[in-house]
N, CA, C and O atoms as a Maestro MAE file, in Angstrom:
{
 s_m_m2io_version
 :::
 2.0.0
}

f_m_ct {
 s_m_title
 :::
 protein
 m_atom[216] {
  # First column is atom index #
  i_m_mmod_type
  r_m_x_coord
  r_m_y_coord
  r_m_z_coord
  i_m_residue_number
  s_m_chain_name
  s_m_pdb_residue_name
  s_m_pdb_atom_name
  i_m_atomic_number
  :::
  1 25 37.429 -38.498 -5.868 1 A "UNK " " N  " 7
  2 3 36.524 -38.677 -6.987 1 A "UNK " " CA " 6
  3 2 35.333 -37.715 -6.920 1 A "UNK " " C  " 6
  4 15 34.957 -37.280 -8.009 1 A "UNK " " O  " 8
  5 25 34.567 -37.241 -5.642 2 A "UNK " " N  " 7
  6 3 33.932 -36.457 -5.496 2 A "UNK " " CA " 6
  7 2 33.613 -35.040 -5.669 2 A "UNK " " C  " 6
  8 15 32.628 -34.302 -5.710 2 A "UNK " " O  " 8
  9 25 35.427 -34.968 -5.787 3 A "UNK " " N  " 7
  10 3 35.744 -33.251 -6.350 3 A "UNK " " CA " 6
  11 2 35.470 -33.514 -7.977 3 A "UNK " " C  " 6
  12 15 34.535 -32.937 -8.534 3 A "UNK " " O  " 8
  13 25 36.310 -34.383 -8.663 4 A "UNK " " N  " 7
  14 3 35.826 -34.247 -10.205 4 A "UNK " " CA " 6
  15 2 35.242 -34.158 -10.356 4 A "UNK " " C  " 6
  16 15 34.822 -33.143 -10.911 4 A "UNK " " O  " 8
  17 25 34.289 -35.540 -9.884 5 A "UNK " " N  " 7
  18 3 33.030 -35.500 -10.419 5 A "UNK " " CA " 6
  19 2 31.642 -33.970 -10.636 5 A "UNK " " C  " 6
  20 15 30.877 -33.546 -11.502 5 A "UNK " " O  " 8
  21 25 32.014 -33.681 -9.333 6 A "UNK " " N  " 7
  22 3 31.472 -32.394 -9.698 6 A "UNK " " CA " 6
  23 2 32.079 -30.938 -10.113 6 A "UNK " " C  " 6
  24 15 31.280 -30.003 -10.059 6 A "UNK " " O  " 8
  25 25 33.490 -30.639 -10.545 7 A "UNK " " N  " 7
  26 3 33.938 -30.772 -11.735 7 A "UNK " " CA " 6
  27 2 33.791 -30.515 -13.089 7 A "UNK " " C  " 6
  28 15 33.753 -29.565 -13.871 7 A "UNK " " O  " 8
  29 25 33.724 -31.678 -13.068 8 A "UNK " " N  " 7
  30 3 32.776 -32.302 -14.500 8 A "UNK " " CA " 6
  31 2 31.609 -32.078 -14.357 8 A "UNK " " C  " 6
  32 15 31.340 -31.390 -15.342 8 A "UNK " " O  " 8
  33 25 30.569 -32.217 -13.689 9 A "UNK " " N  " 7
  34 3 29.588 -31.877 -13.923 9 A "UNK " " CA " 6
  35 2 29.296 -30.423 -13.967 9 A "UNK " " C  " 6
  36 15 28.319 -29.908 -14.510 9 A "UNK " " O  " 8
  37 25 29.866 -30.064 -13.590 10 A "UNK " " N  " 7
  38 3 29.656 -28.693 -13.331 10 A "UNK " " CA " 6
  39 2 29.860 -27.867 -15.127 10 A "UNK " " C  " 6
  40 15 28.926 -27.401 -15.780 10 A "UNK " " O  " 8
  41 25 30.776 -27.888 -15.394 11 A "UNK " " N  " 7
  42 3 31.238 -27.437 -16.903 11 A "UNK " " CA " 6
  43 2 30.864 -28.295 -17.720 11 A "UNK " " C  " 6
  44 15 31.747 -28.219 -18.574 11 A "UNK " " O  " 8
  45 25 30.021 -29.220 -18.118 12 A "UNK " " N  " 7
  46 3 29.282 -30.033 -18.564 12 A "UNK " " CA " 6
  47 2 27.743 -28.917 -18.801 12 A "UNK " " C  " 6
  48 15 27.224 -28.496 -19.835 12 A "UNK " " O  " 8
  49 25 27.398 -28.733 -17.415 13 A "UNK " " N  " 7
  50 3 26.362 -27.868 -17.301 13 A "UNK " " CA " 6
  51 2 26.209 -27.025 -17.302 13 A "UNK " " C  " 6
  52 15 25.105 -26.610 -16.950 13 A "UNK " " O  " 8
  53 25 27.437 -25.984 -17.788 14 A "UNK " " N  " 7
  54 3 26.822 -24.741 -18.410 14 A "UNK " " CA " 6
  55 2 27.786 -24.890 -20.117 14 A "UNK " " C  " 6
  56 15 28.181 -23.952 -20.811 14 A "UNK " " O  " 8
  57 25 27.911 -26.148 -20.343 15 A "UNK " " N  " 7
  58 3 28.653 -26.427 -22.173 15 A "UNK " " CA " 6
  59 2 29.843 -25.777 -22.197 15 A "UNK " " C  " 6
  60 15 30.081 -24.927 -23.055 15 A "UNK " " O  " 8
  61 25 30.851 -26.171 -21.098 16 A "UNK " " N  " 7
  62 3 32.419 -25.985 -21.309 16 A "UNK " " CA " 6
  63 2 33.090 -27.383 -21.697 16 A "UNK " " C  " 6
  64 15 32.851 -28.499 -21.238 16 A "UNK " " O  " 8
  65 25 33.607 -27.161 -22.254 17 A "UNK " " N  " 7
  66 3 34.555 -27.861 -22.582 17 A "UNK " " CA " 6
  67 2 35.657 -28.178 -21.518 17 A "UNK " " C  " 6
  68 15 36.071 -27.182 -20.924 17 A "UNK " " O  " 8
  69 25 36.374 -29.735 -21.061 18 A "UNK " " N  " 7
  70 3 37.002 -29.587 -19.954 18 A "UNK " " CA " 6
  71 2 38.454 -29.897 -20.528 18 A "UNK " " C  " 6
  72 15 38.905 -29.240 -21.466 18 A "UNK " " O  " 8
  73 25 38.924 -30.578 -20.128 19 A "UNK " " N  " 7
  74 3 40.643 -31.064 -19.798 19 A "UNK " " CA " 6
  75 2 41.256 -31.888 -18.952 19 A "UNK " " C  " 6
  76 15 40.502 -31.875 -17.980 19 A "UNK " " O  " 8
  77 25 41.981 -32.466 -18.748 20 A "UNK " " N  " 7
  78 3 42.594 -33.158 -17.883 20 A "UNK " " CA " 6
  79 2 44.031 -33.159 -18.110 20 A "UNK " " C  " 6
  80 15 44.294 -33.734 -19.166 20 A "UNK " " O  " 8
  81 25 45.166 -32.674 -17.429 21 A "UNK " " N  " 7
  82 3 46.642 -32.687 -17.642 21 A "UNK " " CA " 6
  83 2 47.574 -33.429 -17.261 21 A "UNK " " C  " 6
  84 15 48.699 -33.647 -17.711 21 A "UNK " " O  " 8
  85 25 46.874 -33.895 -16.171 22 A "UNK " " N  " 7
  86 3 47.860 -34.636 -15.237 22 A "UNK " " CA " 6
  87 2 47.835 -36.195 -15.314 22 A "UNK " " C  " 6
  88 15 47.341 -36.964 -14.489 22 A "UNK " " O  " 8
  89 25 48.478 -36.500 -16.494 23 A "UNK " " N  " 7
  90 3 48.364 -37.808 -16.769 23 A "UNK " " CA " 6
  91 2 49.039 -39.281 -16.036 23 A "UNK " " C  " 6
  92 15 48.698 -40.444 -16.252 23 A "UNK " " O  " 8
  93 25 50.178 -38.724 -15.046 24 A "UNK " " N  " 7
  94 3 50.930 -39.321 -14.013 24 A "UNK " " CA " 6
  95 2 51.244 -38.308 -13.281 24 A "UNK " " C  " 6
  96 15 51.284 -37.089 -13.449 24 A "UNK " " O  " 8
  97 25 51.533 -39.264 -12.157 25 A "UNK " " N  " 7
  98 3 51.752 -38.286 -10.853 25 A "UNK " " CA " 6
  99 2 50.931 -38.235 -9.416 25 A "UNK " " C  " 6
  100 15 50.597 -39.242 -8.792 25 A "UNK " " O  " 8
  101 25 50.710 -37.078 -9.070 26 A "UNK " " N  " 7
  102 3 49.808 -37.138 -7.942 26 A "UNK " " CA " 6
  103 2 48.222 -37.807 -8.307 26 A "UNK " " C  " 6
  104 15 47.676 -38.709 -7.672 26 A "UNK " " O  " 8
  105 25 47.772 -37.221 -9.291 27 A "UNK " " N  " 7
  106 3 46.449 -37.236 -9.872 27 A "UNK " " CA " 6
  107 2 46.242 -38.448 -11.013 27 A "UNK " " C  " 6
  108 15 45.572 -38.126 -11.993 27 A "UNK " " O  " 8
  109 25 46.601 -39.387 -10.979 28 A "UNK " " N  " 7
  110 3 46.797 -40.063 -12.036 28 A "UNK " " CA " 6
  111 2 45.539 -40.732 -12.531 28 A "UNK " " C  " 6
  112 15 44.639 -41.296 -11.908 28 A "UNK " " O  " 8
  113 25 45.734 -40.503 -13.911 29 A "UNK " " N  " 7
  114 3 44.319 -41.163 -14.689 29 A "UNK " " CA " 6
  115 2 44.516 -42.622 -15.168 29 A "UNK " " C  " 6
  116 15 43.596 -43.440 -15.157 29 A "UNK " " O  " 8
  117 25 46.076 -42.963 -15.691 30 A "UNK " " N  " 7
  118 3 47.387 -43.641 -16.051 30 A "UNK " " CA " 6
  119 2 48.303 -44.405 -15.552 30 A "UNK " " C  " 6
  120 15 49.473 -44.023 -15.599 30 A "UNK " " O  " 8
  121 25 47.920 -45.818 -14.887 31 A "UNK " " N  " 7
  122 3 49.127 -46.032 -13.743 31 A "UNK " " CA " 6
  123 2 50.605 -46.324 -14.801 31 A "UNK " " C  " 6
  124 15 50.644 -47.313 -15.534 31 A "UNK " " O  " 8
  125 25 51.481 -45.553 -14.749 32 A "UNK " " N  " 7
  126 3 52.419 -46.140 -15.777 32 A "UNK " " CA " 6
  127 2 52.974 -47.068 -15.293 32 A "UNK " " C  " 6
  128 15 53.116 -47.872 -16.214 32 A "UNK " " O  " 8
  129 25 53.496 -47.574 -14.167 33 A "UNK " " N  " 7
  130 3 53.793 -49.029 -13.903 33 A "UNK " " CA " 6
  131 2 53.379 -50.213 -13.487 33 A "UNK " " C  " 6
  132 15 54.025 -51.143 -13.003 33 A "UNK " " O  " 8
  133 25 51.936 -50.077 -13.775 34 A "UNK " " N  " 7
  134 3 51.088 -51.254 -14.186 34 A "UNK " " CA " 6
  135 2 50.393 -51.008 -15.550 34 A "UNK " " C  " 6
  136 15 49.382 -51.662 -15.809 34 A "UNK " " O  " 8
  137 25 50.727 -50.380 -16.166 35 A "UNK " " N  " 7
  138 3 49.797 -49.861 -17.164 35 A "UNK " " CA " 6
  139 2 48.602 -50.153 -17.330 35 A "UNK " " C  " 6
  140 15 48.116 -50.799 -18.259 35 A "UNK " " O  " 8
  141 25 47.942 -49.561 -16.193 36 A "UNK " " N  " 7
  142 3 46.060 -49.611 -16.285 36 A "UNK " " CA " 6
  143 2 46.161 -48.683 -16.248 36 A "UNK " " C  " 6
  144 15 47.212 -48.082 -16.029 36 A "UNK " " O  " 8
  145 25 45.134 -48.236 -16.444 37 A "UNK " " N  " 7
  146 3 43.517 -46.935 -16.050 37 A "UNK " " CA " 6
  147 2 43.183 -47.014 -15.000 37 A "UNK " " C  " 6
  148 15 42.666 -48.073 -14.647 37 A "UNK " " O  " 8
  149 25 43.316 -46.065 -14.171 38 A "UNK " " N  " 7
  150 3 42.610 -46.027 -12.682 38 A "UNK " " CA " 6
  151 2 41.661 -45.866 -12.925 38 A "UNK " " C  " 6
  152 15 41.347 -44.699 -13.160 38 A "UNK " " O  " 8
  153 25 40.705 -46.844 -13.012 39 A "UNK " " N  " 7
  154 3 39.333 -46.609 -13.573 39 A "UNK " " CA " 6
  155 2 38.282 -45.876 -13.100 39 A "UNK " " C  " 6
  156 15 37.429 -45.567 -13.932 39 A "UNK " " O  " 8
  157 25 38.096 -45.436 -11.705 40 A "UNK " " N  " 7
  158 3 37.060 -44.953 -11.277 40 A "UNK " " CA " 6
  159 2 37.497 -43.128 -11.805 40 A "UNK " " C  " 6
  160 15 36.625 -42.563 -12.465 40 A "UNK " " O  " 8
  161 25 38.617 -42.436 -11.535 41 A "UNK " " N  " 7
  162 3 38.972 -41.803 -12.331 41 A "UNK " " CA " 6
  163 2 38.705 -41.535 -14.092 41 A "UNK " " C  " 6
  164 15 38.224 -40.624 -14.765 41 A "UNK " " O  " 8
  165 25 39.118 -42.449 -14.280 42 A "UNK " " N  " 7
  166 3 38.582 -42.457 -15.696 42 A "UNK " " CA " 6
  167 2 37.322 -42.484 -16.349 42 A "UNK " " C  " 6
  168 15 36.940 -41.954 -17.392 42 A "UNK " " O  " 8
  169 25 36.682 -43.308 -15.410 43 A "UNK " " N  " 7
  170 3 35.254 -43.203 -15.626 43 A "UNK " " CA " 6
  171 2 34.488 -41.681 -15.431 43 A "UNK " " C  " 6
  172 15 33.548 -41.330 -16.145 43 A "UNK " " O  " 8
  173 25 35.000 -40.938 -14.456 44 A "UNK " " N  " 7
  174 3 34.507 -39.636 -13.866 44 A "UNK " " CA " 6
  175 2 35.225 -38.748 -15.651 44 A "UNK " " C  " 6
  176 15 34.945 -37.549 -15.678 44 A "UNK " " O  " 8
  177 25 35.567 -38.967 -16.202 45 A "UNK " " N  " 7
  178 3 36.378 -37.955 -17.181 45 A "UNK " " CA " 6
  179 2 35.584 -38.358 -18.291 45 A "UNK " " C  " 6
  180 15 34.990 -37.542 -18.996 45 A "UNK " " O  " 8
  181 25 35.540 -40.070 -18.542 46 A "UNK " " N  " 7
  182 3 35.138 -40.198 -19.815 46 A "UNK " " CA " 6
  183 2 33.959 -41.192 -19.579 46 A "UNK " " C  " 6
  184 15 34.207 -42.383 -19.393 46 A "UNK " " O  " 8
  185 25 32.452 -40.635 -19.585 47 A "UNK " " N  " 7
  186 3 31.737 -41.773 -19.227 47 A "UNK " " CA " 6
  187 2 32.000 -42.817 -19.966 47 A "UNK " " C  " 6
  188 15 32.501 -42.589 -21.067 47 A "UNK " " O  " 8
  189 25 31.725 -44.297 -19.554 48 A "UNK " " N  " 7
  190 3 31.821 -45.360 -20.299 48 A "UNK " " CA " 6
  191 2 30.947 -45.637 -21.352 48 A "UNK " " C  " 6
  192 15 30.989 -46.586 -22.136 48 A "UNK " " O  " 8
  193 25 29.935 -44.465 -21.275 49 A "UNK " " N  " 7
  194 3 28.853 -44.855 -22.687 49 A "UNK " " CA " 6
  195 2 29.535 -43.605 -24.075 49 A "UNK " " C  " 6
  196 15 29.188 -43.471 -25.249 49 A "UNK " " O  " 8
  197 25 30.324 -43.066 -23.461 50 A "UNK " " N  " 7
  198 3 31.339 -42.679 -24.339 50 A "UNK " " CA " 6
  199 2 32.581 -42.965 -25.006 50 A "UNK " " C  " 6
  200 15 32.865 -42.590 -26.144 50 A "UNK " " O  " 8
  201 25 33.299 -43.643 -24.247 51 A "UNK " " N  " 7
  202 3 34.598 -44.268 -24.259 51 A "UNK " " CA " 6
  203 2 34.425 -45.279 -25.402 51 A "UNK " " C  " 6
  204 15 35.595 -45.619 -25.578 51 A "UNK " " O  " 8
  205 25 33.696 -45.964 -26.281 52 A "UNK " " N  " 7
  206 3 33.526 -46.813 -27.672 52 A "UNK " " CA " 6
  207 2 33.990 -47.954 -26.793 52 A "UNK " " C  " 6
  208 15 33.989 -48.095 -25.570 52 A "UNK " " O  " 8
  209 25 34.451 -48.846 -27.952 53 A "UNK " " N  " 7
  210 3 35.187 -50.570 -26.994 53 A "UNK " " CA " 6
  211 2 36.400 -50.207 -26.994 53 A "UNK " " C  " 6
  212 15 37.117 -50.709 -27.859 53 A "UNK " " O  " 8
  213 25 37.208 -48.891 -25.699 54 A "UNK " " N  " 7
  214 3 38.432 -49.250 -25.644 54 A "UNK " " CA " 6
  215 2 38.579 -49.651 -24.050 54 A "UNK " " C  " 6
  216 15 39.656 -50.055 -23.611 54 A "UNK " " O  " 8
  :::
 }
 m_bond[215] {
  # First column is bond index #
  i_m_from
  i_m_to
  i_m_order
  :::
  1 1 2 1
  2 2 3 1
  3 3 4 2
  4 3 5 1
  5 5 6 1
  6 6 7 1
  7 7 8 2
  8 7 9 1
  9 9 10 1
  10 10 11 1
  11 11 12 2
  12 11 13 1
  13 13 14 1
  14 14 15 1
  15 15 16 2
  16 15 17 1
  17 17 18 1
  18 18 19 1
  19 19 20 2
  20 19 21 1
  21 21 22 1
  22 22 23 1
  23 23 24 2
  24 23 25 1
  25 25 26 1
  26 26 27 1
  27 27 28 2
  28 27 29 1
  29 29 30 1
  30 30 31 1
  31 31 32 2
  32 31 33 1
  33 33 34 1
  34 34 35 1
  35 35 36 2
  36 35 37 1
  37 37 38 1
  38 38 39 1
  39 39 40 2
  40 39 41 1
  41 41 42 1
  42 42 43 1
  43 43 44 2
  44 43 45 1
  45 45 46 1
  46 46 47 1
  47 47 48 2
  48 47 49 1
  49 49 50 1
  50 50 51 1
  51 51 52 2
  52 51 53 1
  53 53 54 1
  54 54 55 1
  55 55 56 2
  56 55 57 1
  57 57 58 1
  58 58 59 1
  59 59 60 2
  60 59 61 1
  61 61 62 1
  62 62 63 1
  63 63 64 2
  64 63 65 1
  65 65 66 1
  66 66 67 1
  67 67 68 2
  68 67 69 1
  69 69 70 1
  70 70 71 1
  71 71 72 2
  72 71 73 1
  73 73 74 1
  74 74 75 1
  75 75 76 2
  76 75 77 1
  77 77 78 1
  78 78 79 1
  79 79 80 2
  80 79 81 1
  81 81 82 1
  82 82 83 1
  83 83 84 2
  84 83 85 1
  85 85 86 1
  86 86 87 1
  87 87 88 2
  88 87 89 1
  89 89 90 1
  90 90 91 1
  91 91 92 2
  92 91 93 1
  93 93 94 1
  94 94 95 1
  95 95 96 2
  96 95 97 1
  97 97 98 1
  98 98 99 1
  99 99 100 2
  100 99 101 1
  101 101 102 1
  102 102 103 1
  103 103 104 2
  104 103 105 1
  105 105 106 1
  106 106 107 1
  107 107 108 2
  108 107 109 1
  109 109 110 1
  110 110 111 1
  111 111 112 2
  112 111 113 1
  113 113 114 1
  114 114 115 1
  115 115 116 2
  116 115 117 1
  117 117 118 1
  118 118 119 1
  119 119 120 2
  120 119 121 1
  121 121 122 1
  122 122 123 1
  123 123 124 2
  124 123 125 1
  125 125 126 1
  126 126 127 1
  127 127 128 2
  128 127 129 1
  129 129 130 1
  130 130 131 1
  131 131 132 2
  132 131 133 1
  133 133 134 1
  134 134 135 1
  135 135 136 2
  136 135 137 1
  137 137 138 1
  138 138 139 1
  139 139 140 2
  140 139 141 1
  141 141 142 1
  142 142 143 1
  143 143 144 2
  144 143 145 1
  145 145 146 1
  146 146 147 1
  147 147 148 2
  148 147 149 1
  149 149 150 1
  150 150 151 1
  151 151 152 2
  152 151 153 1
  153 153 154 1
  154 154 155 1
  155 155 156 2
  156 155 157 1
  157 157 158 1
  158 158 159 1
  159 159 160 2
  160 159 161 1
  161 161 162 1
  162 162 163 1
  163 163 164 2
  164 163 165 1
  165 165 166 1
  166 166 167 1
  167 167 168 2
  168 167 169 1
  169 169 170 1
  170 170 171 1
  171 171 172 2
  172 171 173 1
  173 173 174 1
  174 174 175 1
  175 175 176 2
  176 175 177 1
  177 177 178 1
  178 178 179 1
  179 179 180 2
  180 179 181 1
  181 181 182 1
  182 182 183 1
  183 183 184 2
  184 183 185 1
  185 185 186 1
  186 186 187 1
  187 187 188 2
  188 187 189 1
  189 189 190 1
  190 190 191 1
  191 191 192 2
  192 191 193 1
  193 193 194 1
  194 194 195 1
  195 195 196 2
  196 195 197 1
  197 197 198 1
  198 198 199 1
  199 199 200 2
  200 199 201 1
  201 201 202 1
  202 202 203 1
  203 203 204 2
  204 203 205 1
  205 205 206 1
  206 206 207 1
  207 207 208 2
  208 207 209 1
  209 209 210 1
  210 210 211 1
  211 211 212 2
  212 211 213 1
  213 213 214 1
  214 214 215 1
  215 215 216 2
  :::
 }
}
């Protein structure tokens, strides 16, 4: 989480635009066979004061 996060912050702070690809797999944002959100992940991508009520 420590690598994203800064990351993200990083291209945040000079106004890039980021991405995320790896939606399953090693890196997963997505558990597909529980179908949650690895949330602390997710949180690092999409703050929660962004994310609306999903």
């Amino acid at each position: 989480m420590s690598w994203m996060s800064f990351v993200t912050w990083s291209a945040e702070k000079r106004g890039w635009s980021r991405g995320y690809w790896r939606f399953d797999g090693d890196f997963v944002v997505y558990d597909m066979e529980s179908l949650n959100w690895v949330e602390p992940l997710r949180d690092v991508l999409i703050r929660p004061s962004n994310r609306g009520s999903s």
